[in-house]
N, C-alpha and C positions, 0 to 999 in steps of 0.2 A: 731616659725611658727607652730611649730607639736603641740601644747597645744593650741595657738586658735584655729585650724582645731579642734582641739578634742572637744574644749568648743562650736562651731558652731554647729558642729552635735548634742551632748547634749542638747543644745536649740532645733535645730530643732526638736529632735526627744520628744523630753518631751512637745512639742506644738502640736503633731500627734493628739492626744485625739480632741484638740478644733475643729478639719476637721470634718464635716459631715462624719457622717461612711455608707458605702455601707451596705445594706441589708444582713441579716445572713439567711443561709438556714435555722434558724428554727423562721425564722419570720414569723407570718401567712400572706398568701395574705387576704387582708379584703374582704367579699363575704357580699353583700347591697341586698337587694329582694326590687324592682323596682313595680312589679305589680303580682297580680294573680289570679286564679278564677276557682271554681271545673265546670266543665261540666259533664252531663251525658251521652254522645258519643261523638267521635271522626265526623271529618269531611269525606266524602267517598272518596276513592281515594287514591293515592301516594299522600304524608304530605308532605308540604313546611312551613318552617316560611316568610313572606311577612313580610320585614321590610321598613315601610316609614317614610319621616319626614310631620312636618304640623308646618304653622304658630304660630298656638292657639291649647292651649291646648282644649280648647271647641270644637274644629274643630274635633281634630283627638277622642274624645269622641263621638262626633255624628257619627263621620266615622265607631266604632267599632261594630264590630257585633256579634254575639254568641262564637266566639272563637277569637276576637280582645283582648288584653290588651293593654293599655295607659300607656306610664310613659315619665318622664323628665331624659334624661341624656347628660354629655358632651353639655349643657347649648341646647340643644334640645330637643323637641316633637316628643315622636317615637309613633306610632302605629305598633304593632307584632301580624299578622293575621296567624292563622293555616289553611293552605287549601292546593287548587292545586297552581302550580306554574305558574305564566303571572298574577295574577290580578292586578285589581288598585282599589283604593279607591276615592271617590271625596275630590278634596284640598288636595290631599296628592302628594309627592316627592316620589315615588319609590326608596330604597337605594339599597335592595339586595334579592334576594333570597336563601334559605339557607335551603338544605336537598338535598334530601329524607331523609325524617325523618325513623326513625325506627319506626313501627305500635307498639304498644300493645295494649293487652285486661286484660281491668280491669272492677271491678263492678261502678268505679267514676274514673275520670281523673281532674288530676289537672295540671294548664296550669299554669307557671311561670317564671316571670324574675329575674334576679340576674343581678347584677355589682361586677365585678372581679376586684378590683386595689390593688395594689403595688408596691415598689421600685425591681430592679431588684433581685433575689433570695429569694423574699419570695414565704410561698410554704402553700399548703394546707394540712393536714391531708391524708390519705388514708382512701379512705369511695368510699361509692355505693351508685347510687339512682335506686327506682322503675320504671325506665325509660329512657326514651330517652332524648339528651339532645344535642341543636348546638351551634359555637358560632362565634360572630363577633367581631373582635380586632380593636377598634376606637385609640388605643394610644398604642406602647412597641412590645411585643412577647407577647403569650404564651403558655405553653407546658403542653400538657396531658399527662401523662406517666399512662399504662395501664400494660396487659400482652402481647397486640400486642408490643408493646414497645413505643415509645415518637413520638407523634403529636406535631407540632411545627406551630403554627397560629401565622400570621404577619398580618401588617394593612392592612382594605381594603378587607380580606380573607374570606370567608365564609365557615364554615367547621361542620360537622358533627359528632357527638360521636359516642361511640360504643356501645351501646345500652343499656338496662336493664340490671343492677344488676353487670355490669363491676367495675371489683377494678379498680380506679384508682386515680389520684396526678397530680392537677393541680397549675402551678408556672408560675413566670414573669422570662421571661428567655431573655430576649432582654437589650439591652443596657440603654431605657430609660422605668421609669415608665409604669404599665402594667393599661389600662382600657380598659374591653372588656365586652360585655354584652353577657350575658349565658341565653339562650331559653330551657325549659323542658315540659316535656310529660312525665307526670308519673303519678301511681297507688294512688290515693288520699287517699285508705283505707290504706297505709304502712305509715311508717315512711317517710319522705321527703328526707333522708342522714342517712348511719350508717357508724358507723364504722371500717374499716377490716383492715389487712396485708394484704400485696406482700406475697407470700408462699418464 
């Protein structure tokens, strides 16, 4: 009896490999750029990102206006308008509001989307952008670890970065698959992401 228990386990465990493996923390989370667009000023006011859905993609392009971008994600039609917070667009689905953004001042502003996915513990690099940046979690967790310490966005959530030039490490830190769409406000004349440490 004691030599098949031994021979069972030896199967099972030499068949471990063929199991789908959970994500390794130095897997990257894959980061996709959805839409983007330099402007020459900001809108006036306390900054909101206005995210909606739209039928057609031609819809929510005619919908867009000087600080609108358009993209497809999560098999939807988003329009991500920069302004104040309450507006609407014609034909559009109001999904969220999402700020107070952090202001900067630059000589060019660049307005951009990104898609964040991953299996749970993959992770990004430690890097900085020349600006502000918010975000919305459509699928999973995920977590920004800064020097405030770790931001943990769930679905549904709208939440806000920490502003220009912040170190920090974004990861899928939730149970299932991470897809969340990331909103920026940054200095178009710098680099888009550098590289830094944690001190």
């Amino acid at each position: 009896m004691k030599r098949i228990l031994i021979s069972i386990i030896a199967v099972l465990a030499s068949g471990l490999w063929l199991l789908p493996s959970t994500a390794r923390a130095d897997q990257p989370l894959v980061i996709k750029p959805l839409a983007e667009k330099k402007v020459p000023e900001l809108p006036a006011g306390t900054l909101f990102w206005r995210l909606e859905n739209f039928a057609a993609l031609a819809q929510a392009q005619a919908a867009a206006g000087p600080w609108g971008l358009v993209a497809e994600s999560a098999g939807k039609v988003w329009l991500f308008t920069l302004g104040p917070a309450g507006g609407s667009s014609a034909g559009g689905t109001n999904v969220v509001d999402v700020g107070p953004i952090p202001r900067i001042v630059a000589p060019r502003y660049l307005l951009r989307i990104n898609e964040a996915s991953g299996p749970p513990g993959s992770i990004t690099a430690v890097h900085t952008h020349p600006g502000s940046e918010a975000f919305y979690v459509l699928a999973g967790e995920q977590s920004i670890r800064s020097s405030h310490g770790v931001m943990r966005v769930k679905v549904g959530q709208p939440e806000t970065g920490n502003g220009a030039d912040m170190l920090m490490q974004v990861s899928s830190s939730g149970s299932t698959d991470l897809h969340s769409l990331v909103m920026f406000v940054v200095d178009a004349t710098k680099p888009f992401s550098s590289p830094a440490k944690f001190p």
